[in-house]
C-alpha positions in Angstrom: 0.0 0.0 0.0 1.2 2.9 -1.1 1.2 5.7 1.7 3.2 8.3 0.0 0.8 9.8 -2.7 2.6 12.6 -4.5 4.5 12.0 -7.9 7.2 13.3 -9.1 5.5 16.0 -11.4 3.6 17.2 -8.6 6.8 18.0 -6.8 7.5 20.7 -9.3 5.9 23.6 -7.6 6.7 22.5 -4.3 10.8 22.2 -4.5 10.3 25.7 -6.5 8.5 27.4 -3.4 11.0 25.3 -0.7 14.1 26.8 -2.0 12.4 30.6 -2.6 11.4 29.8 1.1 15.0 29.0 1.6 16.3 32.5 0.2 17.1 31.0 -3.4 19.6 28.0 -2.5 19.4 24.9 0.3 20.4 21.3 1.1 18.6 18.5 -0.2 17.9 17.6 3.8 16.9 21.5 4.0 14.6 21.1 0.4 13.0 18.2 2.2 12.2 19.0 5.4 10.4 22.4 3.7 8.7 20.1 1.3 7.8 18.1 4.8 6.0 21.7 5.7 4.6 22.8 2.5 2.5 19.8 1.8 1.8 18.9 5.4 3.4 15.5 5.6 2.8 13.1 8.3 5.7 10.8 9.2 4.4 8.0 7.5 4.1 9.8 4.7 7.9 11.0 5.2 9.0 7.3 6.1 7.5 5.3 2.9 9.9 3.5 1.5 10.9 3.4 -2.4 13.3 0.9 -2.5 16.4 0.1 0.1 16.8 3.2 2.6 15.6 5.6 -0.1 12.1 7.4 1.1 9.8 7.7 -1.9 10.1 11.3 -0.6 13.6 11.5 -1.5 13.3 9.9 -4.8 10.7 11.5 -6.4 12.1 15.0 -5.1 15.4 14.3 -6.6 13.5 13.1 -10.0 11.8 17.3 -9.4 15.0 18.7 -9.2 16.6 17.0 -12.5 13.2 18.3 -14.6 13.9 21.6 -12.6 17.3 21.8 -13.8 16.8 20.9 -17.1 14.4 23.6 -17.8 16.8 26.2 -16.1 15.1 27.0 -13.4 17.7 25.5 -11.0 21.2 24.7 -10.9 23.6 22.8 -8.2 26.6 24.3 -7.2 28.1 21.5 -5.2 26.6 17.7 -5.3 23.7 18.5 -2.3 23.1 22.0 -2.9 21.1 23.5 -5.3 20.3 27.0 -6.1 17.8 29.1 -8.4 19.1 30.6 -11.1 18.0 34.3 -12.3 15.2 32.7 -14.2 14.1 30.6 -11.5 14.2 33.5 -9.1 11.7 35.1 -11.7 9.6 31.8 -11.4 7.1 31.0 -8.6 5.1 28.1 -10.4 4.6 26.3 -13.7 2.6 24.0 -15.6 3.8 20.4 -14.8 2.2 19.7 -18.0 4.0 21.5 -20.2 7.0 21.1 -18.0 6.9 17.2 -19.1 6.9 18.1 -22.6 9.6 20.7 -23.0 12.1 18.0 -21.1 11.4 15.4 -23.3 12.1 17.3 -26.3 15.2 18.9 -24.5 16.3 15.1 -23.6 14.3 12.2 -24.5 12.1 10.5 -22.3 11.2 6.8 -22.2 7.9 5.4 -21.8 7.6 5.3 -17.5 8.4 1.8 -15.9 5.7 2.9 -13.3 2.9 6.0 -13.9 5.2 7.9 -11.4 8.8 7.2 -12.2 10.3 8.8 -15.7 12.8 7.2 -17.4 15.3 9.8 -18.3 17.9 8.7 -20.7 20.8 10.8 -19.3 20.2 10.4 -15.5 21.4 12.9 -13.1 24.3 12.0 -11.2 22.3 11.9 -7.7 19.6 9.9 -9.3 22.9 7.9 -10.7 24.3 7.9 -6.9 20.9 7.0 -5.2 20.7 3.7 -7.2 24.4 2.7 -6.7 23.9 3.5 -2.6 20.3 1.2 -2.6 22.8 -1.5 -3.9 25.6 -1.3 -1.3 23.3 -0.8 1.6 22.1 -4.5 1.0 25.5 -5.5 0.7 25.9 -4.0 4.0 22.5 -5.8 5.5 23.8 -8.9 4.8 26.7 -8.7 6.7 27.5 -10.7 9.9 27.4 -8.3 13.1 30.5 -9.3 13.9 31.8 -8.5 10.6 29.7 -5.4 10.5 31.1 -4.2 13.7 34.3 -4.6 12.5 33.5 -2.8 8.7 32.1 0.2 11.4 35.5 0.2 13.4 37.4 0.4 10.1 35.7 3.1 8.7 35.7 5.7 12.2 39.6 5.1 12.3 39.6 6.2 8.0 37.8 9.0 9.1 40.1 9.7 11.5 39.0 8.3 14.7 42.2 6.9 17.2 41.6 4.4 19.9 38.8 2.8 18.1 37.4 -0.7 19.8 34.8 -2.7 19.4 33.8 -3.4 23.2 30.0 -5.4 22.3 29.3 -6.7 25.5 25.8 -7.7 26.4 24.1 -6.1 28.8 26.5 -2.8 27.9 23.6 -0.4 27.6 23.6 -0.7 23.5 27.6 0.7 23.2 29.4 -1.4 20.8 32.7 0.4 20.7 34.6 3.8 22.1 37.2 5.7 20.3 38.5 9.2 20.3 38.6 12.3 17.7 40.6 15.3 17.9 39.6 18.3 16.5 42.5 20.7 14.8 44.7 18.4 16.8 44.2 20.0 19.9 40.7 19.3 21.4 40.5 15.5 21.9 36.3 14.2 22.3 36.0 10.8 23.5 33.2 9.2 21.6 30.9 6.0 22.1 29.3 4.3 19.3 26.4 1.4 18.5 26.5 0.2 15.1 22.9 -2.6 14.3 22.4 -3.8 11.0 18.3 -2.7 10.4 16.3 -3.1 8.0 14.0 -0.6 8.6 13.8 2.7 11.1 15.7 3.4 14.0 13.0 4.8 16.4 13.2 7.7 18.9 13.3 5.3 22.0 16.9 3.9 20.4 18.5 7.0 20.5 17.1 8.0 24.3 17.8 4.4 25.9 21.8 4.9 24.1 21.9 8.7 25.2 21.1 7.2 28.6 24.1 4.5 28.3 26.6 6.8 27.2 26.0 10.0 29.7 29.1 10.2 32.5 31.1 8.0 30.1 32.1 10.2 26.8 31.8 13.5 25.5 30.0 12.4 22.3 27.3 9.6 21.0 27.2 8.1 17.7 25.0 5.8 16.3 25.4 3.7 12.9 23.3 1.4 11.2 22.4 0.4 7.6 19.1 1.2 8.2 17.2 4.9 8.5 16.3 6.8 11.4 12.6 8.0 11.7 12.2 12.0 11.9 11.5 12.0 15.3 14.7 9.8 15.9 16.7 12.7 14.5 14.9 15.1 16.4 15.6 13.7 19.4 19.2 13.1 18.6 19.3 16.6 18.6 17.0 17.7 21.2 17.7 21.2 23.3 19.7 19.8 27.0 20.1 16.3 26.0 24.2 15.3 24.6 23.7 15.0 20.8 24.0 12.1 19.3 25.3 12.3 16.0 23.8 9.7 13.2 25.2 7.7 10.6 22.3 6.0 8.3 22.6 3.2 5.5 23.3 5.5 2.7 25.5 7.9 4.8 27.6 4.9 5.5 27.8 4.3 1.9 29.1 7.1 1.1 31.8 7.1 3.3 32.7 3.8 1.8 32.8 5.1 -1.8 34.9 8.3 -0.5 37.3 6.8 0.9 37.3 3.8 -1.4 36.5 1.1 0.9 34.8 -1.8 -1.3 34.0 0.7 -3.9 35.1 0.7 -7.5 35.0 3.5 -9.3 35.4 4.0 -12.7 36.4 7.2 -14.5 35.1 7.1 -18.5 37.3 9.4 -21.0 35.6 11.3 -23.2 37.2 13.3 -26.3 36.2 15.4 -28.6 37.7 17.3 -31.5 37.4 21.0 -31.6 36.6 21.8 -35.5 37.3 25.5 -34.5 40.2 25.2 -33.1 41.7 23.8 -36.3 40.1 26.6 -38.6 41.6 29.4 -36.5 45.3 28.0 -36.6 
C-alpha cells in the first residue's frame, strides 16, 4: 500500500516554493524537510519507503529537481546543494504539464516503468548515486554483526578516529565500541558508538535508551546502522539539553565507503572530442 501519494510531477511547484522559502539556494535535507511543511506531511508519509533506505520522498524529489534543472530554473553548485538561477528566481510556479513536454524534447524520455517514475535517458548523477547506494546498503545488511562491527570500526579510524574498539558486551547499555577524535589536533572528544544492521527505522526510543548509556562515560554519541532513522529519531538526537548524538544512516555509510574507497570501484570514463574550431583558427 502505497502511503506516500505525490508524484514526481507534482513535486515541481513545491521544490520551487521550498528553496524561494530558503532564500534561493538549500540542502537537499533542507529542500525536504520544507517540502515536509509545504504539503503537510505526516511521518508516515515522510517514512514510505521506495526501494532500500531511499524514502519515496527522497526519490521523487530528486527526480523534481533533475526536470527543474533541465528547464533552467535550478542549478547545483556542489553535489547536495542546489540554487535558483535568475530565471528561476523570476519563477514562482509552472505548468507540470508542459513542463513534461519541453524535457522530453530537451532530452528524451522513455515510456515510465511505473505511472510515477520517468525514465530519463541521461540520468542525473544523484539519481545515478541513489541507485548505486540502494545496492551497497544491501550488501551492507547482509553482513554478519560481527563483521559489521568490524567494517564500522574500520571506517571511524579512516575518518580519522584513534583508539577505536569494538567493546560489544551484552548487557553494555547498547555501546558497541569507544574511540577518540581530535579536532585541529588539539581538542580531543571521547566518543561511544552502536553500530545494528536494520532493516528498517531506527525509532526515537533507540537513541534516548543509548543517550542514557553513554551520559558520564564520553563527551560524544554516535550511532550507525544500515538502516534509516525515523524524523522523530533525528529530532531527538538533537534535542535542546540532551548530549547530541550524531547519526550515521545506511546511505551515509555508503558514502563514506565510496569516498574513501572502501569496497568501492569507481570507474572514470574518457571522453574526447575534437574542436573543429580550433583547427580553422590555426
Amino acid at each position: 500500500m502505497e502511503i506516500f501519494k505525490y508524484k514526481y510531477d507534482e513535486l515541481f511547484n513545491p521544490v520551487l516554493q521550498a528553496l524561494h522559502q530558503l532564500d534561493g539556494s538549500g540542502s537537499n535535507d533542507e529542500i525536504e524537510e520544507k517540502l515536509v511543511s509545504i504539503l503537510n506531511l505526516s511521518n508516515e508519509e515522510i517514512e514510505d519507503i521506495h526501494r532500500g533506505n531511499t524514502t519515496k520522498l527522497s526519490y521523487r524529489a530528486a527526480w523534481a529537481r533533475n526536470y527543474l534543472k533541465r528547464l533552467g530554473l535550478i542549478e547545483n553548485s556542489s553535489r547536495a546543494v542546489w540554487v535558483l538561477t535568475p530565471e528561476g528566481r523570476k519563477t514562482k510556479a509552472i505548468d507540470r504539464v508542459e513542463a513534461k513536454k519541453i524535457v522530453k524534447t530537451l532530452s528524451g524520455v522513455k515510456k515510465a516503468g511505473e505511472k510515477d517514475e520517468p525514465t530519463v535517458e541521461a540520468i542525473s548523477e544523484e539519481l545515478a548515486e541513489i541507485n548505486w547506494a540502494d545496492e551497497l546498503v544491501e550488501v551492507l545488511k547482509k553482513l554478519e554483526p560481527a563483521a559489521f562491527e568490524r567494517l564500522s570500526q574500520r571506517l571511524l579510524r579512516e575518518l580519522g578516529f584513534t583508539n577505536v574498539e569494538v567493546t560489544g558486551k551484552s548487557g553494555d547499555g547498547g555501546i558497541d565500541g569507544v574511540g577518540v577524535i581530535k579536532l585541529g589536533g588539539v581538542l580531543s572528544f571521547h566518543v561511544v558508538f552502536q553500530c545494528k544492521r536494520y532493516g528498517g527505522s531506527v525509532s526515537s526510543a533507540a537513541i534516548r535508551d543509548f543517550r542514557g548509556a553513554m551520559i558520564g562515560r564520553a563527551d560524544k554519541g554516535l550511532f550507525i546502522t544500515t538502516g534509516t532513522f525515523t524524523r522523530d529519531a533525528r529530532q531527538e538526537s538533537q534535542r535542546d539539553g540532551a548530549p547530541p548524538i550524531d547519526l550515521i544512516d545506511g546511505n551515509a555509510f555508503a558514502e563514506n565507503l565510496k569516498k574513501l574507497g572502501l569496497g568501492v570501484k569507481i570507474k572514470v570514463v574518457e571522453e574526447v572530442s575534437i574542436d573543429d574550431v580550433w583547427f580553422k583558427d590555426i
